[in-house]
C-alpha positions in Angstrom: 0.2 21.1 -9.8 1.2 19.0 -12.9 -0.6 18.3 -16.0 -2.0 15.0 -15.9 0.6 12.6 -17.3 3.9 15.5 -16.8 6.9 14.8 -15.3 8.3 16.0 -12.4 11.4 17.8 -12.6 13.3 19.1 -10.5 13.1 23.2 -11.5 9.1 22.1 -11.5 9.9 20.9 -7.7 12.3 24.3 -6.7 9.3 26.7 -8.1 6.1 24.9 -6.6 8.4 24.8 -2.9 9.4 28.3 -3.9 13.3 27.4 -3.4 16.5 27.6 -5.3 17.3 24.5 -7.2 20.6 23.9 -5.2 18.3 23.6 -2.5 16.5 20.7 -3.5 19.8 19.3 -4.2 20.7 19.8 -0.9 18.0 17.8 0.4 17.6 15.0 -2.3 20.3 13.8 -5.5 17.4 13.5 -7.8 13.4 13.3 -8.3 13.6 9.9 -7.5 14.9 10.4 -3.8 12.2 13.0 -3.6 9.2 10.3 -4.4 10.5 8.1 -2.6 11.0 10.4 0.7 6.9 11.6 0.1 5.9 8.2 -0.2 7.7 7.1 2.6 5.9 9.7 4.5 2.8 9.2 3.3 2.9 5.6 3.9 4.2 6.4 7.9 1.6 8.8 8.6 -1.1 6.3 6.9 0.2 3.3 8.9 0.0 5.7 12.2 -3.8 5.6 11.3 -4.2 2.3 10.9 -2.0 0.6 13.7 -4.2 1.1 16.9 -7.1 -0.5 15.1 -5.5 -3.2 13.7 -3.4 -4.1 16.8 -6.8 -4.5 18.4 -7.2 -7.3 16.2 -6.8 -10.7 17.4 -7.3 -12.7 14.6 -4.2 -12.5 11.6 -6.4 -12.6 8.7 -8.6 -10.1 10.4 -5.6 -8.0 10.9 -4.4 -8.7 6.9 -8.3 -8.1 5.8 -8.4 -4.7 7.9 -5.2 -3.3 6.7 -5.8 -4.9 2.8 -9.4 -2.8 2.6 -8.6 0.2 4.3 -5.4 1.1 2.2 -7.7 0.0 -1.3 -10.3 2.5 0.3 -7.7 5.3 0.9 -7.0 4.9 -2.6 -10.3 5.4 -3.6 -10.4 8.4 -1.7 -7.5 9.5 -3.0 -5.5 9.3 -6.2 -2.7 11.3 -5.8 -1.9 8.9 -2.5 -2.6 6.0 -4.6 -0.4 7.0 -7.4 2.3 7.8 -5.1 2.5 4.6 -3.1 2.4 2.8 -6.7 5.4 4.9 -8.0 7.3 4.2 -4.9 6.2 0.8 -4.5 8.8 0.1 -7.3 11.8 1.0 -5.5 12.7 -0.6 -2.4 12.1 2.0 1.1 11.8 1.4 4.6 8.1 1.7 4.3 8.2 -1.1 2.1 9.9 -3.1 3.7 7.7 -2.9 6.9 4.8 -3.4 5.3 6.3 -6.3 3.8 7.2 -7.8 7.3 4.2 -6.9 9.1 2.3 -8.6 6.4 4.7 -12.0 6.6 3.9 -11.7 10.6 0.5 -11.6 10.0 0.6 -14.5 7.0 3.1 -16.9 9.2 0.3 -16.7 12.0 -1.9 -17.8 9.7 -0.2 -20.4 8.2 0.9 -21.7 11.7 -3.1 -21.9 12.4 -4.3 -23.5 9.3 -5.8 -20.9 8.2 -4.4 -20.3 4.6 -3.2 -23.3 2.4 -0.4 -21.0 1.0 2.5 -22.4 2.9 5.1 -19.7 2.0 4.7 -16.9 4.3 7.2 -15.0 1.6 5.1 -16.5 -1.7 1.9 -15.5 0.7 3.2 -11.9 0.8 3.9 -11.9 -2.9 0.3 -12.6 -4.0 -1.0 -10.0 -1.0 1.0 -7.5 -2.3 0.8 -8.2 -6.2 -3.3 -8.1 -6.1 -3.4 -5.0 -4.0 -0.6 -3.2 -6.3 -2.7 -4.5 -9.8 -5.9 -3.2 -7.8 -4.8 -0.2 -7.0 -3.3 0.5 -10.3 -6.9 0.3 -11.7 -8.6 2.4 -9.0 -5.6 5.2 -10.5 -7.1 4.3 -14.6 -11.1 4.0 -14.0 -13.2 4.9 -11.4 -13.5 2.2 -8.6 -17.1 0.4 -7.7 -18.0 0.7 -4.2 -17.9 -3.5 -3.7 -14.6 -2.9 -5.3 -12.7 -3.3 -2.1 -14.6 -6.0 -0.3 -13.9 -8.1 -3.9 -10.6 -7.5 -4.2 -10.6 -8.5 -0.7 -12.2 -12.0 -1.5 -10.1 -12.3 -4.1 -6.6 -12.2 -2.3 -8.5 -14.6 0.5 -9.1 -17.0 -2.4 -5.6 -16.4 -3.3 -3.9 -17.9 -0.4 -6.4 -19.9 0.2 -8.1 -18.9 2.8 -11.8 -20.3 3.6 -14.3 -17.4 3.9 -16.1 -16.4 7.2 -18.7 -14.0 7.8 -17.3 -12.7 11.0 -13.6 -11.3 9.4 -16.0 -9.4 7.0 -15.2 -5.5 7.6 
């Protein structure tokens, strides 16, 4: 495990795994490729937890709510996936992407019923994204409150304009 602030090279990466460097290389060009291909899998193994939940979902800001709170919580939980899914988060991946067009299903639905005054599903994905990335930036500096998630949550709403209701609460 790395020191708190280290970087991760790749010799670091070939003794942890307990391989020859030119095996790493044979897998990945670079530490970058590496991150990315962990956070990828991270992210596909979280969404695999999430999706039979949320598909139960009816409602598309239930479905954005659900999938918004749960991710801030599994960030809470745990730092390491948190700082992971930020450090990825700035290059573009498949995972990205699909969370990016799930969310933009999800945001047109609720643009088509009224139900957000943002009327940019893309602009509406922007802000989603932007307040969960900030969020979960902080939850990786300072330890996160426990209403933490459920105001973030608000916050985003309020965001896109969304009117509160009790019964998309989680």
């Amino acid at each position: 495990m790395l020191a708190e602030g280290a970087a991760l090279t790749i010799d670091a990466v070939a003794e942890a795994a307990g391989v020859a460097k030119g095996t790493f290389y044979y897998h990945f060009n670079n530490v970058d490729e590496l991150v990315a291909a962990v956070g990828l899998q991270l992210g596909r193994s979280f969404d695999e937890l999430l999706t039979p939940a949320r598909a139960k979902l009816r409602d598309p800001i239930a479905r954005l709510s659900f999938a918004f709170t749960q991710s801030l919580e599994k960030a809470i939980s745990d730092n390491e996936w948190a700082r992971l899914v930020v450090q990825t988060s700035q290059r573009p991946n498949e995972f990205g992407r699909t969370v990016r067009a799930d969310l933009k299903v999800d945001l047109a639905e609720a643009i088509a019923q009224d139900q957000v005054t943002v009327r940019d599903p893309e602009l509406a994905v922007d802000i989603v994204v932007g307040i969960w990335l900030q969020v979960t930036r902080g939850i990786i500096e300072r330890a996160a409150r426990p209403e933490l998630s459920s105001q973030a949550l608000e916050a985003a709403l309020r965001a896109l304009g969304s009117a509160p209701r009790d019964n998309r609460r989680l």
